[in-house]
C-alpha positions in Angstrom: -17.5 17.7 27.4 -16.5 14.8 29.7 -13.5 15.2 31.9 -10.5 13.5 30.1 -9.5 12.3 33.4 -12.3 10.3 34.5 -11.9 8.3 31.2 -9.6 5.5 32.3 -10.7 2.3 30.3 -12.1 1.2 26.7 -15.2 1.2 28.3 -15.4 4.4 29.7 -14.1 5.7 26.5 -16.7 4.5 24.7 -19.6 5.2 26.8 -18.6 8.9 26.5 -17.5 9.4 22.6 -18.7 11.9 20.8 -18.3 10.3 17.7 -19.6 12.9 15.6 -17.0 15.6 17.0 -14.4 13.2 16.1 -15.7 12.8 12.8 -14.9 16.7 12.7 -11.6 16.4 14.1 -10.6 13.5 11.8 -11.6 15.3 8.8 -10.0 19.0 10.0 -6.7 16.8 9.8 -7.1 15.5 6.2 -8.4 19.0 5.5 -4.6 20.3 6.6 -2.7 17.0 4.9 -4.5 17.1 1.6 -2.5 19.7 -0.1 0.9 17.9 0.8 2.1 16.0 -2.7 2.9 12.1 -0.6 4.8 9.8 -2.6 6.6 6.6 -1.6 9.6 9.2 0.0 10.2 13.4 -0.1 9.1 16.2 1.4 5.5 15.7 1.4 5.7 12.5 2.8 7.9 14.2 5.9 5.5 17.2 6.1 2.5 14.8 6.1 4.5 13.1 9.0 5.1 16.2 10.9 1.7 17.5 10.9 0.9 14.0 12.6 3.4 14.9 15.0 1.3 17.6 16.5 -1.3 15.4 17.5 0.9 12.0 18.8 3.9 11.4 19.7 5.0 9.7 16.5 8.7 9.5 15.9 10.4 9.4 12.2 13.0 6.9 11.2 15.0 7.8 7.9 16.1 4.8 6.2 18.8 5.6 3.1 18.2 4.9 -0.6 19.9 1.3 -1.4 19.1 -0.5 1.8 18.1 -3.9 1.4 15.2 -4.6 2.8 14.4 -8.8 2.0 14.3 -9.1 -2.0 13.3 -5.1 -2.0 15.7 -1.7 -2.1 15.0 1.4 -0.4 14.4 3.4 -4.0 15.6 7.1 -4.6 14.0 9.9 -2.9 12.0 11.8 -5.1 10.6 15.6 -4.9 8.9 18.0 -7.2 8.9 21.6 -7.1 6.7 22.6 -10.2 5.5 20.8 -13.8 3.5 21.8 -16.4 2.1 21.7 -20.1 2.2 25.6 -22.0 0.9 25.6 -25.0 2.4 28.2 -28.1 0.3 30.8 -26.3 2.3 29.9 -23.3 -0.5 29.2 -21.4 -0.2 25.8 -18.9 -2.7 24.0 -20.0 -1.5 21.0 -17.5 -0.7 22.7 -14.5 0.7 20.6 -11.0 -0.1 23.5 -8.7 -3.4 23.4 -9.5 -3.5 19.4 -8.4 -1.0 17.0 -7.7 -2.3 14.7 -9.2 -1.5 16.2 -12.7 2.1 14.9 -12.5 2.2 10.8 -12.6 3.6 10.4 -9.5 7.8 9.8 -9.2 8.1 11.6 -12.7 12.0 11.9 -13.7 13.2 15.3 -14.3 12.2 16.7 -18.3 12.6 20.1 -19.6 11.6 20.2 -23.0 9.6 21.2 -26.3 7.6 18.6 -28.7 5.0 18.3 -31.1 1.4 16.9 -29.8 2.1 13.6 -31.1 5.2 13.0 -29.2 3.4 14.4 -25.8 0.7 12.2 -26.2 1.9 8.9 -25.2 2.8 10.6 -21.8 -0.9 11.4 -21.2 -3.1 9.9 -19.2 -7.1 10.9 -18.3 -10.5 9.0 -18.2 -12.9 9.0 -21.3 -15.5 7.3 -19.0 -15.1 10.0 -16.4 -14.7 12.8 -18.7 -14.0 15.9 -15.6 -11.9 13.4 -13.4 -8.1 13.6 -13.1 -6.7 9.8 -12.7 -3.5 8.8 -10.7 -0.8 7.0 -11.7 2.8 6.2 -10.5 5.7 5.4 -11.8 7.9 4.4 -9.0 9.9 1.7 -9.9 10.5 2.7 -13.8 12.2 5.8 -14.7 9.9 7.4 -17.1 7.0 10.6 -16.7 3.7 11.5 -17.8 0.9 14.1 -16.9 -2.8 13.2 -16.0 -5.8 15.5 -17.1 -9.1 15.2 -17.2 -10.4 13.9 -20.6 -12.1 17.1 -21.5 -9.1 18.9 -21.6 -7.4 16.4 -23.1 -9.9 16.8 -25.9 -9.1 20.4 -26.3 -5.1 19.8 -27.2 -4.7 20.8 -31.1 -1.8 20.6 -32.8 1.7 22.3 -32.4 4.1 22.7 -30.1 4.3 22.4 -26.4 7.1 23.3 -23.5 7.2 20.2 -20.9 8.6 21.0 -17.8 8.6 18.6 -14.6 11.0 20.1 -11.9 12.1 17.2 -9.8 14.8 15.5 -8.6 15.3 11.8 -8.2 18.2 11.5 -6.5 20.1 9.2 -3.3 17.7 10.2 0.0 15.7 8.4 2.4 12.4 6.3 2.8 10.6 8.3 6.1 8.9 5.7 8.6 6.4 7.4 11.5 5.9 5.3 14.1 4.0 5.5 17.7 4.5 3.2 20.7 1.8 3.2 23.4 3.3 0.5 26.0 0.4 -1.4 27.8 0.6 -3.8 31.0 2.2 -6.4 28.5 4.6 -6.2 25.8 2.0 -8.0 23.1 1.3 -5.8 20.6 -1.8 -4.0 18.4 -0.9 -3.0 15.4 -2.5 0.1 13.7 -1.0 0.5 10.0 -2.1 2.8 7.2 0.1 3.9 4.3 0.3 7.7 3.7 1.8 8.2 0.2 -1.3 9.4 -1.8 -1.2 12.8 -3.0 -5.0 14.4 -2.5 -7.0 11.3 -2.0 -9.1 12.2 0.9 -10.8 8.0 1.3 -7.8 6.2 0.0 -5.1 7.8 1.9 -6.4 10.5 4.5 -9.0 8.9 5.9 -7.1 6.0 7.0 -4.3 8.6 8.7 -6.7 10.8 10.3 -8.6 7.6 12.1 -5.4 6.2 13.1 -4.1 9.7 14.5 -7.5 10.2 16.7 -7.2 6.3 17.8 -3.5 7.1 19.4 -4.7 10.3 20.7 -7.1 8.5 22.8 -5.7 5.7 23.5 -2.4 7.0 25.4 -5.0 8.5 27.8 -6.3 5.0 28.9 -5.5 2.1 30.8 -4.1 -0.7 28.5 -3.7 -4.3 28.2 -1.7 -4.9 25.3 0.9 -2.2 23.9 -0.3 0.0 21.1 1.9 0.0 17.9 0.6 2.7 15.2 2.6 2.9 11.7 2.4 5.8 9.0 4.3 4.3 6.3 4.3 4.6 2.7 2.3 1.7 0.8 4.1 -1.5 0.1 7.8 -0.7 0.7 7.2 0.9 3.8 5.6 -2.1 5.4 8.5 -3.9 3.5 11.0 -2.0 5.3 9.4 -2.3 8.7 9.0 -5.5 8.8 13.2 -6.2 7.8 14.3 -3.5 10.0 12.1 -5.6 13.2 11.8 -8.8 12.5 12.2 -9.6 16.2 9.5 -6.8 17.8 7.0 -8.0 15.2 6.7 -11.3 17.0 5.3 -9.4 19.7 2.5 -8.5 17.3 -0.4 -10.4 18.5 -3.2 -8.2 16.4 -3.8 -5.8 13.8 -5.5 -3.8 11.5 -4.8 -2.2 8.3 -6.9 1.2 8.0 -8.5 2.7 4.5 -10.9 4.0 2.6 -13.2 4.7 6.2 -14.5 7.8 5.6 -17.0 7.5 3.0 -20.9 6.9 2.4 -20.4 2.4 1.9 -21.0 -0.1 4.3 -18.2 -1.6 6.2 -15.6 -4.3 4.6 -13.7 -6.5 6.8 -10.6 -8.4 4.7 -9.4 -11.2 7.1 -6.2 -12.1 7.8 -4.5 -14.9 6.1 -5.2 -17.1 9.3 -9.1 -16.7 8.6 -10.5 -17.0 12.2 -7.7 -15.0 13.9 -9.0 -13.1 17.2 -8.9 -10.0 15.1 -11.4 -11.6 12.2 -13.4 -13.1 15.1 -13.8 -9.3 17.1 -14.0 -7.3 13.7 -16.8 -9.4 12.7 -19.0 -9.9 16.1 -18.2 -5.9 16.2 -19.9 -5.4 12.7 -22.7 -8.0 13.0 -24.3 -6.9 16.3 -24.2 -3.3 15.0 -26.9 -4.5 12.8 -26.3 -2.2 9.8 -24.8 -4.1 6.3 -21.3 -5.1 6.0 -18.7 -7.8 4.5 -16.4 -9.9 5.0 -13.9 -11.2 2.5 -11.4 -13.7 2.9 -7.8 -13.0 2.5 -5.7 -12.6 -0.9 -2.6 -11.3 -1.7 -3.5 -8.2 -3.0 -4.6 -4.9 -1.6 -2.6 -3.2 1.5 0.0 -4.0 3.3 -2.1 -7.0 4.9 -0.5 -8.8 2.2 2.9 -7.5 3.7 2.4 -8.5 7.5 0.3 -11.6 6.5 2.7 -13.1 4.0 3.8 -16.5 5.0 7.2 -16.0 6.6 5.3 -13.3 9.2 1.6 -14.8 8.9 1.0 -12.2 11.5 -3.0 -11.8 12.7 -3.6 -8.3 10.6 -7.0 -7.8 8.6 -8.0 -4.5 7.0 -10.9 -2.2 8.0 -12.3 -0.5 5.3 -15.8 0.8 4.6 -16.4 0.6 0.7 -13.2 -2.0 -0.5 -10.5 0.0 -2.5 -11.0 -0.5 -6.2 -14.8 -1.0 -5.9 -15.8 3.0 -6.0 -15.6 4.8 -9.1 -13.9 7.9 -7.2 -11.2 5.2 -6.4 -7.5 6.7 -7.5 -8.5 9.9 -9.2 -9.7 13.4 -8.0 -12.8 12.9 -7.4 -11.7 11.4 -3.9 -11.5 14.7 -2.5 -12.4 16.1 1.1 -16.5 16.2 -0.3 -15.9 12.4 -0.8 -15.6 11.8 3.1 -17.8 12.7 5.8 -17.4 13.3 9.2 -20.8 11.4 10.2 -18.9 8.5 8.5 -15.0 9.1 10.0 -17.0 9.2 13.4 -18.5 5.9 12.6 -15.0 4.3 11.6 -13.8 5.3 14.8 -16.5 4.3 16.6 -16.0 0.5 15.4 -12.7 0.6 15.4 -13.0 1.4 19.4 -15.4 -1.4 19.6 -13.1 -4.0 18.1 -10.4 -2.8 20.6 -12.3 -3.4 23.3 -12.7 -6.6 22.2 -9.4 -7.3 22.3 -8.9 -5.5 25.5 -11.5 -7.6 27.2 -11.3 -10.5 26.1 -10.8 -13.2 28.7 -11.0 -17.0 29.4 -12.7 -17.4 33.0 -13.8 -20.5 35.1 -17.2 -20.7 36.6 -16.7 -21.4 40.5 -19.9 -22.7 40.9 -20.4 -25.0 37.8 -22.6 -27.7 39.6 -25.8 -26.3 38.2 -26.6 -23.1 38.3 -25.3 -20.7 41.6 -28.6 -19.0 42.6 -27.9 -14.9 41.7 -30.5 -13.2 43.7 -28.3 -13.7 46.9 -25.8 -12.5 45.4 -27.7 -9.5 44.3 -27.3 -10.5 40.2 -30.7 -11.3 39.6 -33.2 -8.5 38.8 -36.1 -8.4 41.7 -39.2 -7.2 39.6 -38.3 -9.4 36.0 -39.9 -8.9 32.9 -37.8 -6.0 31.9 -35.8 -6.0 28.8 -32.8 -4.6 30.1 -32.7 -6.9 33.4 -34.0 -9.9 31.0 -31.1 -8.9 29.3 -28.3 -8.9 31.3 -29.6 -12.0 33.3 -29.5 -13.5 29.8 -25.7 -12.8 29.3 -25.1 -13.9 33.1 -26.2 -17.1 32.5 -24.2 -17.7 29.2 -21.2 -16.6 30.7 -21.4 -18.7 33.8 -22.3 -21.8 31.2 -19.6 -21.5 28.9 -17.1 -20.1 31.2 -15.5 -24.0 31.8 -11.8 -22.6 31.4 -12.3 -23.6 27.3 -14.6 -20.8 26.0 -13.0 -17.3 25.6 -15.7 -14.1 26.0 -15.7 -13.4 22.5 -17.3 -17.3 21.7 -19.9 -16.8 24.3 -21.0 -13.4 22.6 -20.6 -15.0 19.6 -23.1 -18.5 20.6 -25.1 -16.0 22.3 -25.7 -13.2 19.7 -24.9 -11.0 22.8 -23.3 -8.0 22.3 -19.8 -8.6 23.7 -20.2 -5.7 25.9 -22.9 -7.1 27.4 -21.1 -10.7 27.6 -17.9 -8.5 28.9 -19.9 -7.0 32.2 -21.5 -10.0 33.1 -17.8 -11.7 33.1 -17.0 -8.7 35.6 -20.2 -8.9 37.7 -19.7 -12.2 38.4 -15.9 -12.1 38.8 -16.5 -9.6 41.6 -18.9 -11.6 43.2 -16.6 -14.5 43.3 -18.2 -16.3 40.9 -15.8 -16.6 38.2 -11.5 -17.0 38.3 -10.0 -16.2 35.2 -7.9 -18.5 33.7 -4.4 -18.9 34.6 -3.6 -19.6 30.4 
């Protein structure tokens, strides 16, 4: 194992990840969340949060039912302590401690006996998927219903049946988690991912346990920008962020919203509604020079709470990292996205590129060449490989020359690597070679 304390910089960081121990790590921590039933507020949404808690310093913010928060209001707090379906055996043939996801999500309270025909309607499962459990929610419509897979709905007959949902919807609070890692300046990173799936390992977990490992590491390093890491619940959360700082998110200068990275797909990158953002330019070098398949889609107004941060009146820089997009794997919102769904090769990898596109942004610099009548000659200076012909030396001397070419005070790192088809680390240490041998002043801008 490296010592922790000789790790002081992206860089070093990188160069000494494990990424497949990570990987482990990351998917330990949804193996310990995926019990908790997460909804939009409750107790598993707070017990999700603590369990964070043990791994970053992540404070909770309770915000009260009724607040309003822009056209939005905080909704009730809702909890469950037991539901299920007995038949006139008394058997539960639909049985919430078994899964969460048997209960449709936010179900009002209901305590009752009918006939098949009047339970139907609240039953929900997947012909096309026959042992699958689907989920559904009813957050902002008072109503309930039960999900089961379709081959158990096939096996209801007729007669009577004893409904019971044990839950309270009642005035509460909406629980924020939140993690500031201050940096040499006060412009921000955002890391964002919504925690208010109940057992969905990819679309929910995944996203948590990558942004828990990222704040781990990163409050151990040197920083440039500040490092601000939300665990919110989907779509009001964001909603309620965002109206409760209005004036600290105009310190946000990047972001990324994180899901659905731990399984088998290639990488998706969903740009931010500004299209070529610093964040959409990183994400994608960071994904093309790792020279395995991946997308990029442009921005819409659907999806995560991108759509939240890049709506017009914020049009904040935030894309969304995912590997396979939400809504495009058939596990997608039912039980088959369990902990066999994600992979800790493929977590490790997340975190791996996420790390990469930080350092990026970390890096990223505009310099001036000192020397820009024609080129300085490097062998005095001891930049220029002695016995060429290597690829590594060939390399590098490669990436010294496009750096001190571009670097006219207009051209920012990341557009060199870009023209080049360098990697950007490569770009990044020939900026600091040639920094250090007085070659290159970084911009005063």
């Amino acid at each position: 194992m490296p010592d922790i304390f000789q790790i002081v910089t992206i860089t070093d960081l990188i160069q000494q990840l494990d990424a497949d121990a990570v990987g482990r790590e990351m998917h330990a921590l949804a193996a310990e969340l995926y019990p908790f039933c997460r909804s939009i507020t409750g107790e598993g949404l707070r017990e999700t949060l603590r369990a964070v808690q043990k791994h970053i310093p992540l404070s909770l913010r309770e915000v009260p039912s009724g607040t309003e928060v822009f056209d939005w209001t905080v909704p009730n707090e809702w909890n469950i302590r037991d539901a299920y379906i007995k038949n006139s055996r008394g058997e539960r043939v639909v049985d919430f401690k078994k899964h969460n996801l048997h209960v449709v999500n936010y179900s009002v309270p209901v305590n009752r006996k009918m006939s098949l025909a009047e339970l139907k309607p609240h039953l929900y499962s997947l012909p096309e998927k026959p042992d699958w459990i689907p989920y559904r929610t009813s957050y902002y419509k008072e109503t309930w219903g039960f999900c089961l897979s379709h081959r158990e709905f096939v096996k209801l007959s007729e007669g009577e049946y004893e409904v019971c949902i044990d839950s309270t919807l009642a005035p509460g609070n909406l629980t924020l988690g939140e993690a500031l890692l201050p940096g040499d300046t006060t412009d921000e990173v955002l890391i964002s991912c919504h925690c208010c799936h109940p057992s969905l390992a990819n679309d929910n977990l995944s996203g948590i346990a990558l942004g828990a490992a990222l704040a781990k590491r990163l409050a151990g390093i040197s920083r440039r920008y500040s490092y601000r890491f939300l665990f919110i619940p989907g779509t009001i959360g964001s909603i309620t962020w965002l109206a409760l700082n209005e004036e600290q998110a105009k310190n946000i200068k990047h972001g990324l919203v994180l899901s659905c990275v731990g399984d088998a797909g290639g990488f998706t990158y969903k740009k931010s509604r500004r299209d070529d953002a610093e964040i959409d330019r990183a994400a994608q070098h960071v994904l093309n020079t790792s020279l395995a398949p991946y997308r990029a889609v442009d921005f819409i107004p659907y999806g995560y709470d991108e759509r939240q941060y890049c709506s017009p009146g914020f049009n904040l820089a935030v894309g969304c990292l995912l590997r396979s997009q939400n809504g495009t794997f058939p596990e997608y919102h039912t039980s088959a996205d369990n902990l066999d769904f994600i992979q800790p090769r493929f977590l490790g990898d997340s975190f791996a590129k996420v790390l990469s596109i930080i350092e990026v942004l970390e890096k990223n610099r505009v310099w001036v060449n000192q020397n820009p009548k024609c080129e300085p000659r490097l062998g005095k200076r001891g930049l220029y490989n002695a016995v060429g012909g290597t690829r590594t030396g060939a390399f590098n001397e490669m990436a010294l020359l496009w750096v001190l070419n571009f670097s006219d005070g207009e051209h920012d790192l990341l557009s060199i690597a870009e023209r080049s088809g360098l990697a950007f680390s490569e770009i990044a240490r020939a900026a600091e070679m040639l920094a250090g041998a007085g070659l290159l002043k970084q911009h005063p801008a």
